[in-house]
N, C-alpha and C positions, 0 to 999 in steps of 0.2 A: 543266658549264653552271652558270653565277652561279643561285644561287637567287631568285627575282621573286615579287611580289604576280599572283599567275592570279588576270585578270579573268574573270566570265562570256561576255564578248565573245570572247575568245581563247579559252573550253571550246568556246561553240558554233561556233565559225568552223573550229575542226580539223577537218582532211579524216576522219581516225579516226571521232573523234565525230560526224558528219555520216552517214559510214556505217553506222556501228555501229545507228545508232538506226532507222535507215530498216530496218536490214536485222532488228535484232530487233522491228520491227511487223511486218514480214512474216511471221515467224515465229509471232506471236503470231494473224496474221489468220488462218494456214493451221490453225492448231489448234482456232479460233472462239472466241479471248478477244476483248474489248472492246479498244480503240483503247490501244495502249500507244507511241504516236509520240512526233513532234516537239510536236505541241497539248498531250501531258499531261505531257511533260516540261519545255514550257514554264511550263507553268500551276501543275505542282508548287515548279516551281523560285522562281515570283515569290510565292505561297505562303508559301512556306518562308523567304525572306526577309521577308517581311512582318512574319508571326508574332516575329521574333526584335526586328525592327527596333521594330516597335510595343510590345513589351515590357522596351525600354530595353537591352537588348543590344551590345553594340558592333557597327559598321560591319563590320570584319573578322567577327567572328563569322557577321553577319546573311549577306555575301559567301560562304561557308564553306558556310553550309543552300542558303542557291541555288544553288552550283556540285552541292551532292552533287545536289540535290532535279533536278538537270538530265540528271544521270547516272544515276541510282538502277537504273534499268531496264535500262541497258543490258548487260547478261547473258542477258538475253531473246535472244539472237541466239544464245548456242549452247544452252539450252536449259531450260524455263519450271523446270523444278527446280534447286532451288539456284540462281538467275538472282542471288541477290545475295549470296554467299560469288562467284558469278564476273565479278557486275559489279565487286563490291566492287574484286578482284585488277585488272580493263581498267581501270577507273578510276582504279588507283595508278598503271598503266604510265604510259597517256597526261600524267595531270598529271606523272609526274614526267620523262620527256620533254619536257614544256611549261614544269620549273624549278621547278617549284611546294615550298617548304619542306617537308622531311618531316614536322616536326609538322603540317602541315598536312594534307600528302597524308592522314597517320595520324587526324587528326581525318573526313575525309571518308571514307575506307575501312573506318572503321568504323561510321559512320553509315547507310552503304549494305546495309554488313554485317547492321545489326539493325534494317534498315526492315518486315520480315515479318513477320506474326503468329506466323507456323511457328516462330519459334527466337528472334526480334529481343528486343529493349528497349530501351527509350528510356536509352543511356549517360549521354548529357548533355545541353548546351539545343539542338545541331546535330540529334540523332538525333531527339529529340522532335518539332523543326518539321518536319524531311523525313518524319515517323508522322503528326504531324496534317494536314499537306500532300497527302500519299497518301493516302489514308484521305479525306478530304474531295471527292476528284472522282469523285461518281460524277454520272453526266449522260447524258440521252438523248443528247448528240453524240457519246460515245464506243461507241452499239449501231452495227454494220457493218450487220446484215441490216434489210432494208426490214418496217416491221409487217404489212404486206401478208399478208407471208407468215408470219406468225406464227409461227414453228416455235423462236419464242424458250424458251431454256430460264429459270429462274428469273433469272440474273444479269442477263441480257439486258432480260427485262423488269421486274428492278424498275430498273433502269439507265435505261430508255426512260421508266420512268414519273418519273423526276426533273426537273423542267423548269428548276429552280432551286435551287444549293447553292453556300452562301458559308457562311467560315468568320470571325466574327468578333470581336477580339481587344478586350478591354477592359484594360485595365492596371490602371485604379484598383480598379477592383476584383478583379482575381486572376482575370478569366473567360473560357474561350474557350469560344465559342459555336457550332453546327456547324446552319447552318440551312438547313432543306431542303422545298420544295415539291414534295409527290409528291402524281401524277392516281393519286386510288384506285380508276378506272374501270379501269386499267392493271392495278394493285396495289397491294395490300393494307401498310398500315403493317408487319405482323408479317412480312410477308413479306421488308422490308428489314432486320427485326432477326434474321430468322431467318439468310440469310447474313452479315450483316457482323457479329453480336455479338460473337465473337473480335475483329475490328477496331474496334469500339465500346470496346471492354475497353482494348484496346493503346491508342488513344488516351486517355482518361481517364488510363492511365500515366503517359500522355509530359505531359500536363499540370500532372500532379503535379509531372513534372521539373523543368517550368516553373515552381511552385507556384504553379497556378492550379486553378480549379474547368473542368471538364468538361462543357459540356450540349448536349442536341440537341433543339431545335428544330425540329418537323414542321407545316407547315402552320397556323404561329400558335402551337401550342399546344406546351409543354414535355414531351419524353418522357422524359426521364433528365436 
């Protein structure tokens, strides 16, 4: 097969990809992780482009962070360990079945590859936006269980208590910004550095990639 420009249109429209993803949220529901679907592989993926696009990036590039940042997860279907050493692998298949140039395929494979705190880092400017992309949606729309019943474990509810998280990109000045509205009736500020500070860390990394400055923004006021 001629090698072609893979659009996002063409990742998300494959029957592969279409299953794949549905089938590793299911997977991720049955275990009682947070919503890892179609919503946050959307949302990482236009993210991810963003990030690259607003920081003068090329086109192709920016293309590149959103097709992985679309994918990223999908290893979650056979199983939450090492989900992206295996998404990494389904996401070479299908692009390069789909034509996709092997530097390319090779840029997104390994983007995917080192999207994890557990092992990842930020390679280059692809890998950094799909860290900061990921890394920035945490949101009560992705808790499953109703508060009702409160039997949330920590992730759950500091997830629930986010009402509002946008990550956003200044160029003139070298900044990206990760800002985020959390009810502390719900929880506690420390209580979201206390899990995601490994993830707070990986991003400030990928920033660097970007040679930008890192900060996070709670509620108004700057905490890092």
């Amino acid at each position: 097969m001629e090698n072609k420009k893979i659009t996002i249109k063409e990742v998300k429209n494959d029957s592969d990809v279409i299953a794949f993803i549905a089938r590793a949220d299911k997977v991720m529901e049955e275990i009682g992780y947070t919503e890892h679907g179609y919503r946050h592989a959307d949302l990482v993926s236009k993210i991810a482009f963003n990030i690259l696009d607003r920081l003068g990036y090329s086109q192709r590039e920016a293309e590149l962070a959103e097709i992985a940042g679309y994918l990223h997860d999908i290893g979650n279907l056979v199983n939450r360990k090492n989900h992206y050493l295996v998404g990494a692998k389904i996401s070479g298949d299908i692009l390069k079945r789909l034509g996709m140039e092997p530097d390319e395929v090779s840029q997104i494979m390994s983007a995917i590859g080192n999207h994890e705190e557990e092992s990842g880092t930020a390679i280059d400017a692809i890998t950094a936006a799909l860290i900061l992309a990921d890394k920035s949606d945490v949101h009560r729309s992705r808790v499953r269980r109703d508060i009702a019943e409160f039997a949330f474990d920590i992730h759950d509810r500091v997830n629930y208590a986010v009402n509002h998280s946008f990550i956003r990109v200044n160029n003139e000045e070298k900044k990206i910004e990760l800002e985020l509205e959390i009810d502390t009736d719900i929880s506690q500020v420390m209580d979201y550095f206390e899990i995601f500070l490994d993830r707070m860390t990986m991003c400030r990394r990928a920033a660097d990639t970007l040679e930008c400055e890192f900060e996070i923004i709670i509620n108004g006021m700057k905490i890092l």
